[in-house]
Backbone and ligand atoms as CSV (ligand in chain L), in Angstrom:
chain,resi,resn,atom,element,x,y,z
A,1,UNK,N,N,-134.897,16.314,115.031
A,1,UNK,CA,C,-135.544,15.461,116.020
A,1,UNK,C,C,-134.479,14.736,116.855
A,2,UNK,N,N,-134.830,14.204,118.325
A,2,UNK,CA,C,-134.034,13.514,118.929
A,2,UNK,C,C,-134.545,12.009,119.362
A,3,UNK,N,N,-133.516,11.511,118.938
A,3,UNK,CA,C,-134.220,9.917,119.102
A,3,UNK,C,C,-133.548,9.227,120.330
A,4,UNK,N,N,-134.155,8.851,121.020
A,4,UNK,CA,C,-133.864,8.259,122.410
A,4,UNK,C,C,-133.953,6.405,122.310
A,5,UNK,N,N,-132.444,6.205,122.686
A,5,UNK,CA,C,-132.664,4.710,122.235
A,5,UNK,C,C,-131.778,4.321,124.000
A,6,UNK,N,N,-132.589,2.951,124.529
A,6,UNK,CA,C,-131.816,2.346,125.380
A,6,UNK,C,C,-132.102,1.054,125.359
A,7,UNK,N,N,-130.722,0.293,126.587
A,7,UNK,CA,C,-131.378,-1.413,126.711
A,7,UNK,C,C,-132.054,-1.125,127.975
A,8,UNK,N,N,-132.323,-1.986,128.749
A,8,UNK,CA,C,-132.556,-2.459,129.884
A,8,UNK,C,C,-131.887,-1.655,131.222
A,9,UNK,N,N,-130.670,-1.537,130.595
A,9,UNK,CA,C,-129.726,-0.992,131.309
A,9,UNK,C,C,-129.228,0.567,131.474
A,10,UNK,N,N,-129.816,1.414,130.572
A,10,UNK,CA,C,-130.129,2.483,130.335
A,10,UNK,C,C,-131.571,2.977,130.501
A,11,UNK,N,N,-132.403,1.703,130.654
A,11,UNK,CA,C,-133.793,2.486,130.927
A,11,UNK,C,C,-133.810,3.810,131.413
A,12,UNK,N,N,-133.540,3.387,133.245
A,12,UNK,CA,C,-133.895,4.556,134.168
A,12,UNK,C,C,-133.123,5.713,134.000
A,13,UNK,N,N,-132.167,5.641,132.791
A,13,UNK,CA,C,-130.943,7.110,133.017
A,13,UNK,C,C,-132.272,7.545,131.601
A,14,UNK,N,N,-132.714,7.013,130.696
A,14,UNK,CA,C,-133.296,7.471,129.653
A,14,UNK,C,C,-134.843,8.393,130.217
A,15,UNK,N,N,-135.466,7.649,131.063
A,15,UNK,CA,C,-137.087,8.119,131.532
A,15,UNK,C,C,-136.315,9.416,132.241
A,16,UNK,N,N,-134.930,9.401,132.699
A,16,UNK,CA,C,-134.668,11.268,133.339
A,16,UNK,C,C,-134.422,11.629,132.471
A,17,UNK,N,N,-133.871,12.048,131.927
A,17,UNK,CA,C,-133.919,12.487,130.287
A,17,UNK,C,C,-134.776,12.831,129.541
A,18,UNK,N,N,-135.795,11.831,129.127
A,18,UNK,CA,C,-136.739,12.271,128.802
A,18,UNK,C,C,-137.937,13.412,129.624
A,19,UNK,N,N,-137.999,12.831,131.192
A,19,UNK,CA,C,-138.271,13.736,132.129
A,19,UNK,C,C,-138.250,15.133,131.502
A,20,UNK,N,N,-136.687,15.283,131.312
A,20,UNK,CA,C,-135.908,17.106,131.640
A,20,UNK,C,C,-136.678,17.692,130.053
A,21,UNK,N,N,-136.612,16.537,129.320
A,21,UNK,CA,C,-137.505,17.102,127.844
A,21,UNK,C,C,-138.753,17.875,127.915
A,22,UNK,N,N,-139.781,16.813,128.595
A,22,UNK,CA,C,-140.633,17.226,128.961
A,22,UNK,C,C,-141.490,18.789,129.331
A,23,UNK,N,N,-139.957,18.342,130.540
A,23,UNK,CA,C,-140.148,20.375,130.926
A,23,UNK,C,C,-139.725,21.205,130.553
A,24,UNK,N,N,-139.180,20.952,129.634
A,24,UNK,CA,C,-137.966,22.097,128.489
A,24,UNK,C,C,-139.091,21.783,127.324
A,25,UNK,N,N,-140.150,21.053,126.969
A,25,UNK,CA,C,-140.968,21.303,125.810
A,25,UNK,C,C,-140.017,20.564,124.807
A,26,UNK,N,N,-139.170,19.689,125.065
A,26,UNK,CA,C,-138.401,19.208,123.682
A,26,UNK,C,C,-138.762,18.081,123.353
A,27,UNK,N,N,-138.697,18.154,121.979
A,27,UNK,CA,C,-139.317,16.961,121.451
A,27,UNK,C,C,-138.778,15.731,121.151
A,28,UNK,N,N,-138.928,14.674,121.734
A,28,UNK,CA,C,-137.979,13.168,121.405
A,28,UNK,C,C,-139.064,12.353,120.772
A,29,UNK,N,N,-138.372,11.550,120.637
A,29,UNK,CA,C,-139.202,10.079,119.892
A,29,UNK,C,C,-138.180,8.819,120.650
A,30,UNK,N,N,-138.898,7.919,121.316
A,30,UNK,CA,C,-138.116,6.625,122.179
A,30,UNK,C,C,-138.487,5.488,121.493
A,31,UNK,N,N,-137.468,5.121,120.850
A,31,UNK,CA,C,-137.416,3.713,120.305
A,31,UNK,C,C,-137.216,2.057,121.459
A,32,UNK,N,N,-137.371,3.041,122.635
A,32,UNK,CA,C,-137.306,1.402,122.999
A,32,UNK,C,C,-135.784,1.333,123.856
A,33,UNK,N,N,-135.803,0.952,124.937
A,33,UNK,CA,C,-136.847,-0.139,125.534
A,33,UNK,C,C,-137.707,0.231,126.162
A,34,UNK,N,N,-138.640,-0.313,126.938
A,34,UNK,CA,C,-139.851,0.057,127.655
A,34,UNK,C,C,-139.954,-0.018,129.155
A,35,UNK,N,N,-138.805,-0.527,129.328
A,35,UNK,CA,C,-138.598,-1.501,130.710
A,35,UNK,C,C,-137.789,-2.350,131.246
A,36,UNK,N,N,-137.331,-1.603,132.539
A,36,UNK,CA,C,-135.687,-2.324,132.920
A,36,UNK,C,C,-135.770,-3.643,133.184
A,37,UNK,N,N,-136.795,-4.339,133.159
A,37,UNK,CA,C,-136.837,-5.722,133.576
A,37,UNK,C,C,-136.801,-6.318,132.097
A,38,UNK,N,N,-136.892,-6.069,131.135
A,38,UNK,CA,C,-136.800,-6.864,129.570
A,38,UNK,C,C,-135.384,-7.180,129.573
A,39,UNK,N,N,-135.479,-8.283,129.148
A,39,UNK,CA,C,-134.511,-9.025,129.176
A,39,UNK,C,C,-133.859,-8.849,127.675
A,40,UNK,N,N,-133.566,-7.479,127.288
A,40,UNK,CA,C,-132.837,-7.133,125.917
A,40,UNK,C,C,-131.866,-7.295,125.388
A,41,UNK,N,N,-131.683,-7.131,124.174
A,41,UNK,CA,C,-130.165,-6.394,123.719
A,41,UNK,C,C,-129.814,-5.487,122.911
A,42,UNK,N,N,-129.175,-4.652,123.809
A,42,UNK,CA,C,-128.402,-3.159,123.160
A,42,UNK,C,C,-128.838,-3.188,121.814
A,43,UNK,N,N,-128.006,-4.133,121.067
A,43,UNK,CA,C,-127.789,-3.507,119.431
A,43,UNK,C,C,-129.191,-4.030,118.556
A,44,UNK,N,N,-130.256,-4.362,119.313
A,44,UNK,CA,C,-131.494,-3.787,118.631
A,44,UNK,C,C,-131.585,-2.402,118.593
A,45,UNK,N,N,-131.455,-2.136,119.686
A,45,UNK,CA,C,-131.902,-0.633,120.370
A,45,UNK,C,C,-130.866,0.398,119.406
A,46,UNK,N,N,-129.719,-0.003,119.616
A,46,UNK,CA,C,-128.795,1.100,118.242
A,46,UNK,C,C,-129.381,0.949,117.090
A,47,UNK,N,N,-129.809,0.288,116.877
A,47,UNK,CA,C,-130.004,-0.114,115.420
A,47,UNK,C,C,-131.682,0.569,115.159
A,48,UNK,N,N,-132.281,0.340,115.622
A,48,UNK,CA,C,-133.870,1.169,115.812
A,48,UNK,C,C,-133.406,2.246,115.924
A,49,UNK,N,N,-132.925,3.117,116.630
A,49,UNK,CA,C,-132.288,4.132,116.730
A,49,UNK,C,C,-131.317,5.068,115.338
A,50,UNK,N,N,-129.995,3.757,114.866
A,50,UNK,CA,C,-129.809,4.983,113.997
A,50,UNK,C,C,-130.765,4.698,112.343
A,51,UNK,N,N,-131.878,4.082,112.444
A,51,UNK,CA,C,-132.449,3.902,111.427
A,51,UNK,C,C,-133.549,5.119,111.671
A,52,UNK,N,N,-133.871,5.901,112.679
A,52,UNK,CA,C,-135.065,6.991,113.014
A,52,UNK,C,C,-133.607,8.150,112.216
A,53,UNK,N,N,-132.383,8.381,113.138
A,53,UNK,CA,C,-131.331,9.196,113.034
A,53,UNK,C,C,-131.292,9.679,112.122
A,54,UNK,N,N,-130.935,8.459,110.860
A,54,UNK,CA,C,-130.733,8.910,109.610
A,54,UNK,C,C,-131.917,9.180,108.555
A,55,UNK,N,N,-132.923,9.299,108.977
A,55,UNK,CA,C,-134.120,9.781,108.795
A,55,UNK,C,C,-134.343,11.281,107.993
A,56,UNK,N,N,-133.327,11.970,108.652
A,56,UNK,CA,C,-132.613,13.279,108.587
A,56,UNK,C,C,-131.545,13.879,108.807
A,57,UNK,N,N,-130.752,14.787,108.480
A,57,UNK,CA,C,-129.788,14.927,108.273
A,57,UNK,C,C,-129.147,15.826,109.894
A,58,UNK,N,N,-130.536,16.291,110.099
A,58,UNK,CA,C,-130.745,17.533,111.546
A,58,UNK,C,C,-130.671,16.432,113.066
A,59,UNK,N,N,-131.275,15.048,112.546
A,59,UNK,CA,C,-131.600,14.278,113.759
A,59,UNK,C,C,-130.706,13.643,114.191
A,60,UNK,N,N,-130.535,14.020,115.865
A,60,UNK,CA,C,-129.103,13.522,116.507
A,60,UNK,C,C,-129.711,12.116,117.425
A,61,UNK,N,N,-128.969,11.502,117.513
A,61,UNK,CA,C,-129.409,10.726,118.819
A,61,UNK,C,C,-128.821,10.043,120.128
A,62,UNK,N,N,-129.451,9.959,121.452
A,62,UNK,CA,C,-129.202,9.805,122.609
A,62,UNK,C,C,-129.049,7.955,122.511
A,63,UNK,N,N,-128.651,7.448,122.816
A,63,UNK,CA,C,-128.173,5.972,123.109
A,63,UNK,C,C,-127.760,5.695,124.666
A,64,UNK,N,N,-128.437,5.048,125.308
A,64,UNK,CA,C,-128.032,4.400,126.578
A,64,UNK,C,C,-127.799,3.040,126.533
A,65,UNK,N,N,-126.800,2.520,127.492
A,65,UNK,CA,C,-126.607,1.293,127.432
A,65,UNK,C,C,-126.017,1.338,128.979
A,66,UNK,N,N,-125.281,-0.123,129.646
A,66,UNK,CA,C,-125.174,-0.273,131.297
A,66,UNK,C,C,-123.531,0.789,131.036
A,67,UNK,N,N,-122.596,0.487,130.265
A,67,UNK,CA,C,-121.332,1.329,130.017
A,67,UNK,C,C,-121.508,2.161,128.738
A,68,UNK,N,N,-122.402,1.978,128.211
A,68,UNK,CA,C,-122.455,3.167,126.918
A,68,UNK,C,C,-121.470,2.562,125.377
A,69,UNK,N,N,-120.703,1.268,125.928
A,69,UNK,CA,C,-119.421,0.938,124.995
A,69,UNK,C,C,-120.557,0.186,124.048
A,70,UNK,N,N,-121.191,-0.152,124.473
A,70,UNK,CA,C,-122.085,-1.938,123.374
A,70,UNK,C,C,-123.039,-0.690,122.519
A,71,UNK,N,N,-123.619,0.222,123.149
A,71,UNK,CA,C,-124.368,1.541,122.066
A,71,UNK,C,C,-123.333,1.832,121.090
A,72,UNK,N,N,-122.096,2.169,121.452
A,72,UNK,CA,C,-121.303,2.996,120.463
A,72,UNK,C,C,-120.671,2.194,119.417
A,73,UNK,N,N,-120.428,1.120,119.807
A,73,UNK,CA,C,-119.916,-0.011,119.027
A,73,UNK,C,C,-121.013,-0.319,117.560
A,74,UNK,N,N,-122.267,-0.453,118.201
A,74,UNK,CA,C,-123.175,-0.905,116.975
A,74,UNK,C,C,-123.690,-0.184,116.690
A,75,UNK,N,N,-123.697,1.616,117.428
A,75,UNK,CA,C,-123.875,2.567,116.166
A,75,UNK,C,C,-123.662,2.598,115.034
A,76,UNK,N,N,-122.018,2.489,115.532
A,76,UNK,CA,C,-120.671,3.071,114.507
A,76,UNK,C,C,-120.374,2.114,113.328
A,77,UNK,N,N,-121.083,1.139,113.738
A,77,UNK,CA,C,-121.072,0.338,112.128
A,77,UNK,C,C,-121.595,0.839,111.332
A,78,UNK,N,N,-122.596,1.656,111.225
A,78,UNK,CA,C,-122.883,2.289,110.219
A,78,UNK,C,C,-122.263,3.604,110.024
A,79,UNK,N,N,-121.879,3.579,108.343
A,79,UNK,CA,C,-121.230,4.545,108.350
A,79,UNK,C,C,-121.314,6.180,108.504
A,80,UNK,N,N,-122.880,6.043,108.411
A,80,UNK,CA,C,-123.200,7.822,108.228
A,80,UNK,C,C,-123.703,8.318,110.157
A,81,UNK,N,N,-123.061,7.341,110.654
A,81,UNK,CA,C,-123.096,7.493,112.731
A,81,UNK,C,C,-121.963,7.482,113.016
A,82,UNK,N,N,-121.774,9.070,113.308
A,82,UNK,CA,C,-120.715,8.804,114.343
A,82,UNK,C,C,-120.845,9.364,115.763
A,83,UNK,N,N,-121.148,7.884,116.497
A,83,UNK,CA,C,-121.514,7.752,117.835
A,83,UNK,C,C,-120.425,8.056,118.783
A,84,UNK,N,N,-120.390,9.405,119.343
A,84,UNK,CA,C,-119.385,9.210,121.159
A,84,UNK,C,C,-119.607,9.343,122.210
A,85,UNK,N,N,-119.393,8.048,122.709
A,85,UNK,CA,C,-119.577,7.626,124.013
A,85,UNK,C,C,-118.772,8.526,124.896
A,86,UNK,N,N,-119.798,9.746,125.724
A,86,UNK,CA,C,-119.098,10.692,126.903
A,86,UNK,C,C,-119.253,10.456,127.785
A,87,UNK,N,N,-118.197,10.922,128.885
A,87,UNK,CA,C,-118.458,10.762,130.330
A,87,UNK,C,C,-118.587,11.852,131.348
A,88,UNK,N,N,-118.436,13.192,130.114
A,88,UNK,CA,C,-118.071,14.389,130.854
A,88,UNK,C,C,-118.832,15.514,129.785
A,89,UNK,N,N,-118.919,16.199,130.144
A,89,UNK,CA,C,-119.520,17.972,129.468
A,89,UNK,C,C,-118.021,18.350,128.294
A,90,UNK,N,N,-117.354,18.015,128.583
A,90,UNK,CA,C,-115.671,18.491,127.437
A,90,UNK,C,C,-115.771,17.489,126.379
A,91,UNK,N,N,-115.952,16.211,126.603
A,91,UNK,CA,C,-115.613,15.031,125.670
A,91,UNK,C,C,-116.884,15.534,124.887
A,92,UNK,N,N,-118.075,15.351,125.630
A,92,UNK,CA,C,-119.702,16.319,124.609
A,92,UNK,C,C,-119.544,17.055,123.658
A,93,UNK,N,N,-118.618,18.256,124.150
A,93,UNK,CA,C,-118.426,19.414,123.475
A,93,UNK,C,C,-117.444,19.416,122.410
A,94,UNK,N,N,-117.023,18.484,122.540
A,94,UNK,CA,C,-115.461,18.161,121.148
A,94,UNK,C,C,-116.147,17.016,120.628
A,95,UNK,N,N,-116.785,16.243,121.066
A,95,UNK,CA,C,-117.203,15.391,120.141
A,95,UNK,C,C,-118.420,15.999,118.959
A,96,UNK,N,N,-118.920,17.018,119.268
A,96,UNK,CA,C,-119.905,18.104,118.379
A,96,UNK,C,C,-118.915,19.147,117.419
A,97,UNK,N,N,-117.899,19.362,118.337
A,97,UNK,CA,C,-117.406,20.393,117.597
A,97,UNK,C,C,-116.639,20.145,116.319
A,98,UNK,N,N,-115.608,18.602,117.188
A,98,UNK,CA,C,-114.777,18.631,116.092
A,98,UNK,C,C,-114.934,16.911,115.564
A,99,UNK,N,N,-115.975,16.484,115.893
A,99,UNK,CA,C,-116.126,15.009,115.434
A,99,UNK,C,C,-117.773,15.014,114.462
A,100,UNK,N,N,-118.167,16.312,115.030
A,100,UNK,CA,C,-119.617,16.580,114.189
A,100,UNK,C,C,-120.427,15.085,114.857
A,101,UNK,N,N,-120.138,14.594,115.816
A,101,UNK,CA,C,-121.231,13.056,116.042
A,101,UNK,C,C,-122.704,13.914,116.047
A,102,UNK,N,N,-123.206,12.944,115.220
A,102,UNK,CA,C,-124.605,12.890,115.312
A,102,UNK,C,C,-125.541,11.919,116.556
A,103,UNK,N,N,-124.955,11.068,117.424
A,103,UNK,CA,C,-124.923,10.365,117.951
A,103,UNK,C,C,-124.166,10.217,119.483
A,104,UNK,N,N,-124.794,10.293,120.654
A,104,UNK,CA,C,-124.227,10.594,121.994
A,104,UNK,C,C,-124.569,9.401,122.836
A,105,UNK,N,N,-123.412,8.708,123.213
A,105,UNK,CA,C,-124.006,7.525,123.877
A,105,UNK,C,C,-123.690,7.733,125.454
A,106,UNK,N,N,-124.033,7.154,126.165
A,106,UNK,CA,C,-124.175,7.448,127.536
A,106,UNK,C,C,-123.792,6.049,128.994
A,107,UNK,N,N,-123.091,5.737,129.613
A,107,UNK,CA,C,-123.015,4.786,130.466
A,107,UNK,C,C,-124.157,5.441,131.459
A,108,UNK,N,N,-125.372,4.327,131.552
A,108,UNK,CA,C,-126.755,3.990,131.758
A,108,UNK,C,C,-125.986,4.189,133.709
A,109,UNK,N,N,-125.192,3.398,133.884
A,109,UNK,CA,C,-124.654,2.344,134.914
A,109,UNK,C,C,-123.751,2.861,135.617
A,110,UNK,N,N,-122.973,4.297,134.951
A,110,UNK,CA,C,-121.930,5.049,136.053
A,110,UNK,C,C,-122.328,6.471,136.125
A,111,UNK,N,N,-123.190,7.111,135.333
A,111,UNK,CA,C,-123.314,8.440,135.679
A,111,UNK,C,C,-124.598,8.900,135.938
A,112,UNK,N,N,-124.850,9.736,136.948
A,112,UNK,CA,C,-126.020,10.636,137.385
A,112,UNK,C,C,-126.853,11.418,136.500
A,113,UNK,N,N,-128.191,11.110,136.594
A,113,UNK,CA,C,-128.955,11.767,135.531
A,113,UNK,C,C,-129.069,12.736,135.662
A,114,UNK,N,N,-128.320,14.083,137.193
A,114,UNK,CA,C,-127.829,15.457,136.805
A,114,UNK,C,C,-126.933,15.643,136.111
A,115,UNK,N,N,-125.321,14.960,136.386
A,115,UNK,CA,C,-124.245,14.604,134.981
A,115,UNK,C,C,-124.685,14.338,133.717
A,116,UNK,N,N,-125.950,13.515,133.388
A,116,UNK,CA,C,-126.336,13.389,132.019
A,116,UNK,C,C,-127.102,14.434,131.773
A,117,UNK,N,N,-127.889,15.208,132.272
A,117,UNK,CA,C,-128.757,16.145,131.826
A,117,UNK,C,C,-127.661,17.020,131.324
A,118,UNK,N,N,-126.392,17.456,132.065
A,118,UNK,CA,C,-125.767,18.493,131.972
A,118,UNK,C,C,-125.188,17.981,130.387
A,119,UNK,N,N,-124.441,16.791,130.593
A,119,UNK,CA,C,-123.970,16.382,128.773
A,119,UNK,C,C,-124.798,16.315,128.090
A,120,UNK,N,N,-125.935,16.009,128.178
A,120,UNK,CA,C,-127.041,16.237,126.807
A,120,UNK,C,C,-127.195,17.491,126.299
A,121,UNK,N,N,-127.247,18.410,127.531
A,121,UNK,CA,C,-127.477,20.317,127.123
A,121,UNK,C,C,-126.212,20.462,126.089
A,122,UNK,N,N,-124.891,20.194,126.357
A,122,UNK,CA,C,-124.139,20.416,125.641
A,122,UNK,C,C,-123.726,19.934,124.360
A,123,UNK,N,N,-124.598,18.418,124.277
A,123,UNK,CA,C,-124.005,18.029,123.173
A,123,UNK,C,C,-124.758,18.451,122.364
A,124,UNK,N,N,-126.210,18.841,122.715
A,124,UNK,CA,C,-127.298,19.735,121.801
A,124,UNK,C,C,-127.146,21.418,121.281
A,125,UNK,N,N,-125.998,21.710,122.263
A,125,UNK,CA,C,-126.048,23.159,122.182
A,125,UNK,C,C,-124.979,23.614,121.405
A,126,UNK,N,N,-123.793,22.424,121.310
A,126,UNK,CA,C,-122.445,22.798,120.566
A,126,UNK,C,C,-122.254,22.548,118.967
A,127,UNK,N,N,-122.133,23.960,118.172
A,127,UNK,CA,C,-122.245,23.324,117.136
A,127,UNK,C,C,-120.848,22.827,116.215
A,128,UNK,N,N,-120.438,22.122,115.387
A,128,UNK,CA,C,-119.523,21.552,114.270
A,128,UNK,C,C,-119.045,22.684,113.859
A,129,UNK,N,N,-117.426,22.333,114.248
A,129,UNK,CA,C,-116.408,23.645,113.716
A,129,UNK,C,C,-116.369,23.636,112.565
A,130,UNK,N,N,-116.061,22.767,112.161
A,130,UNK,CA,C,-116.029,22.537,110.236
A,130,UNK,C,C,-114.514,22.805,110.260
A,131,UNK,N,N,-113.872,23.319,109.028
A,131,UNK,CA,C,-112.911,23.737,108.789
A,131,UNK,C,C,-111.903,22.491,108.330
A,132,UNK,N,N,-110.610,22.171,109.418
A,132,UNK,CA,C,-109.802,21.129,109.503
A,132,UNK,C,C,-110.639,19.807,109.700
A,133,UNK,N,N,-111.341,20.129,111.175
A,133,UNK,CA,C,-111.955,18.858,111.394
A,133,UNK,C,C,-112.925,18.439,109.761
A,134,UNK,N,N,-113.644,19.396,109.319
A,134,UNK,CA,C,-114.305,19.063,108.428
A,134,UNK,C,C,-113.601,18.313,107.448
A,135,UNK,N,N,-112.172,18.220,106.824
A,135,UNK,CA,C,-111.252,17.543,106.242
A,135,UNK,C,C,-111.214,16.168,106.682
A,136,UNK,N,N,-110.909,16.160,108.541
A,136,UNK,CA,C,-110.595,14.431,108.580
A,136,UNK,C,C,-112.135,14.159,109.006
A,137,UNK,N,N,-113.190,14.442,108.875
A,137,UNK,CA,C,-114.339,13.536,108.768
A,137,UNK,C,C,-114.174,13.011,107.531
A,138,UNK,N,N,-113.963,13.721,106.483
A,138,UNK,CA,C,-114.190,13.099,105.063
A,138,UNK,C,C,-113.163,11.767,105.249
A,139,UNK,N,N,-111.741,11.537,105.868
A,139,UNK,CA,C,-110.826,10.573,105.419
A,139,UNK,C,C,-111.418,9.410,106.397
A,140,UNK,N,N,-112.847,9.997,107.229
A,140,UNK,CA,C,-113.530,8.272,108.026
A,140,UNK,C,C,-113.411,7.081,106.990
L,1,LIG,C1,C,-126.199,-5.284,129.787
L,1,LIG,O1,O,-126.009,-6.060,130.913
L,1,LIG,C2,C,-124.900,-4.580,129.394
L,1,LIG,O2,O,-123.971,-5.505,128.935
L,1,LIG,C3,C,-125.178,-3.530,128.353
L,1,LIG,O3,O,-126.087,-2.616,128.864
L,1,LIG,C4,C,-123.992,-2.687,127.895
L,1,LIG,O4,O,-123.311,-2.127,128.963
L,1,LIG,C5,C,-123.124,-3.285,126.883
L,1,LIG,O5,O,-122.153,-2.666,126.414
C-alpha cells in the first residue's frame, strides 16, 4: 500500500499525485492533511504516516512538506523509516536501490507535480539491490 502524508504545504503537490493514482488505478490511503489553509504541522503528518507504513513490510510512503526537510527529519526518527528526501529521478532511484527507503519525501514548495509524478514512478518502480548495500543498512 501507499500512504500519502502532507502539511499544508504539500497539500496541492499531494491532490496531483494522488490525481495521477487515480488514473493509473493505484491505490493510496491519505492521512492528512485535508487542506492548504489548516494551519498544521508536518510531524503530525509523518508520524500518521509512518504509523499506516509500518503496518507492513510492502508499504512505502509519499511525505510532502513546503522543503520536504521537516517530513524527513520526523520520519527518520523512527527507526524501521528510512525516509529520502529527492529532488530528482537519480537521487529516487539510489535511494530504492541502495538505501532500500521505504519512505520518499518531497519539497511541496520547489518542484512541479510533472517532476514529482516522474520521481514517484521511479521510486515505485526501482527495486533494493541488496548485496553490499544490504550490509550497511544493517550498521543504521
Ligand atoms: C511550513 O511552513 C513549512 O515549514 C513546512 O512545510 C516544511 O517545509 C518544514 O520543513
Amino acid at each position: 500500500m501507499i500512504v500519502l502524508a502532507s502539511d499544508h504545504a504539500g497539500y496541492l503537490l499531494k491532490e496531483e499525485i494522488k490525481k495521477f493514482f487515480n488514473k493509473e488505478n493505484i491505490i493510496a490511503i491519505d492521512v492528512g492533511c485535508y487542506s492548504r489553509e489548516q494551519l498544521d504541522d508536518y510531524p503530525d503528518f509523518a508520524k500518521a504516516g509512518n504509523q499506516k507504513v509500518l503496518e507492513d513490510p510492502r508499504n512505502v510512503g509519499i511525505y510532502i512538506c513546503g522543503t520536504g526537510i521537516g517530513m524527513s527529519i520526523v520520519a527518520n526518527r523512527n527507526p524501521k523509516i528510512r525516509a529520502a528526501l529527492c529532488h530528482d529521478t537519480s537521487s529516487a532511484a539510489l535511494a530504492r536501490a541502495h538505501n532500500d527507503a521505504n519512505v520518499l519525501c518531497l519539497a511541496g514548495r520547489s518542484i512541479s507535480p510533472r517532476k514529482a509524478i516522474k520521481i514517484v514512478k521511479v521510486f515505485l518502480t526501482t527495486d533494493f539491490e541488496g548485496g553490499r548495500h544490504a550490509r550497511r543498512l544493517k550498521k543504521i
